[in-house]
matplotlib code that plots the C-alpha trace (Angstrom):
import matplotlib.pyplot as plt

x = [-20.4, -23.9, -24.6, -27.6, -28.9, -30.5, -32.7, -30.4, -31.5, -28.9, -29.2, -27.4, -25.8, -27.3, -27.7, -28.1, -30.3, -30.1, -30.4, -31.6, -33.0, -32.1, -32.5, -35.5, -35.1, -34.1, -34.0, -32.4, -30.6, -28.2, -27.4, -23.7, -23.6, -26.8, -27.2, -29.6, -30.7, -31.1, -33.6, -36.0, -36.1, -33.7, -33.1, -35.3, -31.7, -30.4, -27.2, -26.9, -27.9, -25.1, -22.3, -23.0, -22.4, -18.7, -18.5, -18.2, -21.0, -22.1, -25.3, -27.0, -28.8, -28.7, -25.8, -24.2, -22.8, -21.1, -19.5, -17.9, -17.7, -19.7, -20.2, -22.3, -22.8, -20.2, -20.7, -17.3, -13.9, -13.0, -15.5, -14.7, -11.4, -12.4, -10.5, -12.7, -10.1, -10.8, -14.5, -13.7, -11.3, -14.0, -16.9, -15.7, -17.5, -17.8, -18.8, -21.2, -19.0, -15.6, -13.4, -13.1, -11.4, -8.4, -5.1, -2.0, 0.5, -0.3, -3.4, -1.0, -0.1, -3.8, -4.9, -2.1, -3.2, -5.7, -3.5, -1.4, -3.3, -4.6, -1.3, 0.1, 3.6, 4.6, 5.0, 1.5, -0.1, 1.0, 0.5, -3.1, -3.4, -3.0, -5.3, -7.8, -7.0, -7.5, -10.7, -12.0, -10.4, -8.2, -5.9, -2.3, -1.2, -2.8, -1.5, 1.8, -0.4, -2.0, -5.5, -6.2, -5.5, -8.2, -11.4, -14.9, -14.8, -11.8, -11.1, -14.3, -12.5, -9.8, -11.5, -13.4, -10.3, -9.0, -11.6, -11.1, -7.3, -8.1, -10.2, -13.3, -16.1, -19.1, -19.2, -21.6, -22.0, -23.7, -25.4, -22.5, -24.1, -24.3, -23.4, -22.8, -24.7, -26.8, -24.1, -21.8, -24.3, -25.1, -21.4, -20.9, -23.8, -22.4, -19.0, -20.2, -23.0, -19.4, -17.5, -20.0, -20.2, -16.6, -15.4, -18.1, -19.3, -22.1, -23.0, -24.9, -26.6, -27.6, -29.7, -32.2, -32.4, -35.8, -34.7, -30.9, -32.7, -35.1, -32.7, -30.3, -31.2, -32.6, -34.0, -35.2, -35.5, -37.0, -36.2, -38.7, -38.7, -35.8, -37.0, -37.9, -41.2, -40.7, -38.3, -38.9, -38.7, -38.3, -40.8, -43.8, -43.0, -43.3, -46.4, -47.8, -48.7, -50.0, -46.9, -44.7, -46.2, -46.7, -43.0, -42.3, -40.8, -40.9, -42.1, -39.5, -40.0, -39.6, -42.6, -44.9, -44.2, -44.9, -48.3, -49.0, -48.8, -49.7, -54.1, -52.9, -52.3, -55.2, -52.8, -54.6, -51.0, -47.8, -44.9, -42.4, -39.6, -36.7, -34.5, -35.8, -33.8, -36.8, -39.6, -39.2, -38.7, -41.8, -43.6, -42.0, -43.6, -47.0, -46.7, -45.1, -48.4, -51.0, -49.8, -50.1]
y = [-55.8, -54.5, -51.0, -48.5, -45.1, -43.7, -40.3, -39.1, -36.0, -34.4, -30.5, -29.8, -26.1, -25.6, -21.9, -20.7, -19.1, -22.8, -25.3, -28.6, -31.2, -34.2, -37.2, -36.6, -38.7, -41.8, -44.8, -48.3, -51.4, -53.4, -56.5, -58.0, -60.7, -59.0, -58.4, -55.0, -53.4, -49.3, -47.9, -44.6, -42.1, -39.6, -37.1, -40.0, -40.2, -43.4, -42.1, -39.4, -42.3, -44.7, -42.0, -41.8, -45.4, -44.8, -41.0, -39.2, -37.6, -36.4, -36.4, -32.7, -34.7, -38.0, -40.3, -43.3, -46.0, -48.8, -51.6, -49.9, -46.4, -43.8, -40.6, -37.7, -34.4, -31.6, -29.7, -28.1, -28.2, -30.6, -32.9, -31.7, -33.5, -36.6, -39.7, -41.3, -43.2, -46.6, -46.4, -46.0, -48.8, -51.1, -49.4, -49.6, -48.0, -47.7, -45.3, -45.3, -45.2, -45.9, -46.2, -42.7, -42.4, -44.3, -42.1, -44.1, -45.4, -49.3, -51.1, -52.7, -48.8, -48.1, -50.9, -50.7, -46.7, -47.8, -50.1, -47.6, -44.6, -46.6, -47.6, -50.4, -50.9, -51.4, -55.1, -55.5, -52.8, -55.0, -58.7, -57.3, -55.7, -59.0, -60.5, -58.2, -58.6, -61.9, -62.2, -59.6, -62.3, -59.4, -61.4, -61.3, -60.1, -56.7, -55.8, -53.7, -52.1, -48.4, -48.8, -46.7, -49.0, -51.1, -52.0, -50.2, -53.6, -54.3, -51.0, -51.1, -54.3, -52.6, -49.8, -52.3, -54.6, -50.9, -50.6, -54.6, -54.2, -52.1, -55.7, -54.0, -55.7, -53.6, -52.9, -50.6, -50.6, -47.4, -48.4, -51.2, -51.7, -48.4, -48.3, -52.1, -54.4, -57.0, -59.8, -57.1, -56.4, -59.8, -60.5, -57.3, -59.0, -62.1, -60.8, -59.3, -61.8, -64.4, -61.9, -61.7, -65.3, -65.5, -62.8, -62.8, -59.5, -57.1, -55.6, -52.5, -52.5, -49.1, -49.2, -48.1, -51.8, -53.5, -56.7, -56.8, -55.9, -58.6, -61.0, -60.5, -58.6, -60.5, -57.2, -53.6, -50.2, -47.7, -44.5, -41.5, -37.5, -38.6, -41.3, -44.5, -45.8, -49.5, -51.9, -55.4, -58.4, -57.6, -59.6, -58.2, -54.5, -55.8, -57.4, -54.6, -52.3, -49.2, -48.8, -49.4, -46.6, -44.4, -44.9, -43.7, -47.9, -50.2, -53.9, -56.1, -57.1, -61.2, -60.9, -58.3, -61.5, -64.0, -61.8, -62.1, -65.3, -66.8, -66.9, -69.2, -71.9, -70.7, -69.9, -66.3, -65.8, -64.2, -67.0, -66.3, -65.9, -63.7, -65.2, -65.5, -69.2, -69.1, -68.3, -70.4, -73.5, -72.6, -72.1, -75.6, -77.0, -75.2, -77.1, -80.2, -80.5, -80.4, -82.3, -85.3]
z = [5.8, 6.3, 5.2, 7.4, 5.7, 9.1, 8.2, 5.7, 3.7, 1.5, -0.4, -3.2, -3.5, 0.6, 1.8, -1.8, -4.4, -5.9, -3.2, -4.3, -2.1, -3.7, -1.0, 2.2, 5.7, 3.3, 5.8, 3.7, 5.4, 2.8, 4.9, 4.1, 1.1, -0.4, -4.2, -4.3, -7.2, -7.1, -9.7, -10.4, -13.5, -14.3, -11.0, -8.5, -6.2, -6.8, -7.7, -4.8, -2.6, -3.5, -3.4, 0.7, 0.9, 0.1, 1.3, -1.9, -0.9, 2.4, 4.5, 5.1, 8.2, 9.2, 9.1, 7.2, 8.9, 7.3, 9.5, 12.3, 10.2, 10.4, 8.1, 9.5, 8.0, 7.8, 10.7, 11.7, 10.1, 12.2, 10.7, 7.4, 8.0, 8.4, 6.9, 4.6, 2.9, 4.9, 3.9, 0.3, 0.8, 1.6, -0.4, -4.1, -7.2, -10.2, -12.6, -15.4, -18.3, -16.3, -18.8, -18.8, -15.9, -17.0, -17.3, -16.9, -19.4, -18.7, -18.1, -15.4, -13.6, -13.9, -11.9, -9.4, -8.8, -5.8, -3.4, -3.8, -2.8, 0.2, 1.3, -0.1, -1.6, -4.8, -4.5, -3.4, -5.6, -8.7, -6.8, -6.6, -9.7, -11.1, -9.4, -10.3, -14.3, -13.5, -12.1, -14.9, -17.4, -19.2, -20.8, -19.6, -23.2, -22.6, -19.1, -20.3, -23.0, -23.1, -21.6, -24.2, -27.4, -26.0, -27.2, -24.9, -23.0, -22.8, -21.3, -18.7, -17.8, -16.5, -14.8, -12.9, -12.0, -11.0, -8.2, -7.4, -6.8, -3.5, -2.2, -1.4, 0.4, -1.1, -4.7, -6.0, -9.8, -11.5, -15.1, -15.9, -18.8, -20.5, -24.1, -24.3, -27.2, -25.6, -25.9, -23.7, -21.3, -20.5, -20.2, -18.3, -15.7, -15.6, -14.4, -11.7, -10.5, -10.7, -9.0, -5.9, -5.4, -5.9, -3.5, -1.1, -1.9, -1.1, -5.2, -5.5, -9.1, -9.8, -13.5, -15.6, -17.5, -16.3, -17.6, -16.5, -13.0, -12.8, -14.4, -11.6, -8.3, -5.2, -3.8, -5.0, -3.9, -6.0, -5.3, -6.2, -5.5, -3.0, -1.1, -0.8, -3.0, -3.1, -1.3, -2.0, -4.3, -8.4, -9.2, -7.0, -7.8, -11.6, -10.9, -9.8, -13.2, -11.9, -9.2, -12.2, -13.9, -11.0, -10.7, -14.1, -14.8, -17.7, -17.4, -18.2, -22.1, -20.6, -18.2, -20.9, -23.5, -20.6, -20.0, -23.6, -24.3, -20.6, -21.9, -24.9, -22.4, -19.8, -17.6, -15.4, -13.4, -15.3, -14.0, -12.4, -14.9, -14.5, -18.1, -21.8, -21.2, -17.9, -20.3, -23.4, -20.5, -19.4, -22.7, -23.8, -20.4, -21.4, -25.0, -23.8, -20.9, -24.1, -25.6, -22.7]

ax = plt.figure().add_subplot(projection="3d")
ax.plot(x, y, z, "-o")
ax.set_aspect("equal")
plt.show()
């Protein structure tokens, strides 16, 4: 389900004393199946972006259109009333930190709360809550449990398998790795790299981790002062030094080592590796060459 941002500028607070422009004639095509990461510093847009795509937010100018769905700006009361609930049906996210949003007595209630606020009964609220503890692998053990008495990824678990329940066909992911220890975030990552392939899904990664990004995302767009600065492949926008600074960035601590260590073997070109698994291949392959 392909995504468009046509010309969309969106003001924070509008006709105010504290009116914010926060995203200027932004123009981004996510085509369906695609695994796009989302970056910039602190107040960039990213986030104000990715909240049109499932009409949490909407456009001052400009429009959003998402399949056969369209979200313009509020110009009337009649298009105040619009029914976004079929877009946010289809366009799931989650929160950084979701687990906070948890609230019901059972990790089981939680994750039915979705289906059922989109429609379904209770039959199929629960068939999909299921399903969506089990593709989060939450073990069965811990469905009729307080979400609450779980542990911080145990309970982001749930949150997620919360938003899965409602069978989206985008999901947009904002910092999933917040808070986790590196073992967590790379599990967090792996979940949801398994759950694209597995459901078909378009995944929005919105992040401030260099290395989770270049790791995992096929495509980037870096957003800056509200628009877009760079839309292309991770690995040529951290390639690129000065635009990585300009953009207020971090290289990726597995291509600075690959830099560092890339003269030893008279090697002039960082390689192109995304993994530290990538990297010590290649420095084995380096090694394993001199020695011929």
């Amino acid at each position: 389900m392909p995504i468009r941002i046509e010309e969309v500028t969106y003001q924070y607070q509008l006709n105010t004393p504290f009116e914010r422009t926060a995203l200027r004639d932004v123009n981004v095509t996510i085509p369906s199946g695609a695994l796009v990461a989302f970056l910039g510093h602190t107040g960039s847009g990213k986030s104000t972006l990715v909240q049109h795509m499932n009409g949490l937010l909407r456009p001052t100018k400009g429009r959003v259109v998402v399949d056969d769905l369209i979200v313009t700006p509020i110009r009337s009361r009649r298009d105040k009333k619009q029914n976004l609930l079929p877009l946010r049906r289809r366009v799931g996210l989650v929160f950084q930190y979701p687990e906070h949003q948890l609230f019901e007595e059972t990790v089981e209630r939680d994750v039915m709360f979705g289906p059922r606020n989109f429609g379904a009964t209770e039959a199929e609220a629960k068939e999909r809550a299921h399903e969506a503890l089990r593709l989060v692998g939450l073990d069965e053990s811990l469905w009729e449990r307080s979400p609450f008495d779980l542990s911080g990824g145990q309970m982001r678990r749930v949150a997620i398998a919360g938003v899965l329940a409602s069978r989206p066909d985008v999901l947009i992911v904002d910092e999933p790795t917040a808070g986790l220890d590196p073992i967590g975030r790379r599990d967090m990552l792996s979940l949801f790299k398994r759950l694209r392939e597995e459901l078909n899904l378009t995944l929005i990664l919105v992040s401030h981790d260099m290395d989770d990004v270049l790791a995992y995302a096929e495509r980037v767009v870096v957003m800056e002062k509200g628009q877009v600065a760079f839309d292309g492949n991770p690995f040529e926008l951290f390639q690129d030094e000065s635009l990585v600074r300009e953009l207020q960035l971090d290289i990726p601590h597995v291509l600075r080592l690959a830099r560092d260590v890339a003269p030893a073997f008279g090697v002039t070109e960082v390689p192109f590796v995304r993994t530290e698994t990538e990297l010590a291949d290649w420095i084995a392959s380096q090694i394993e060459g001199g020695v011929s």
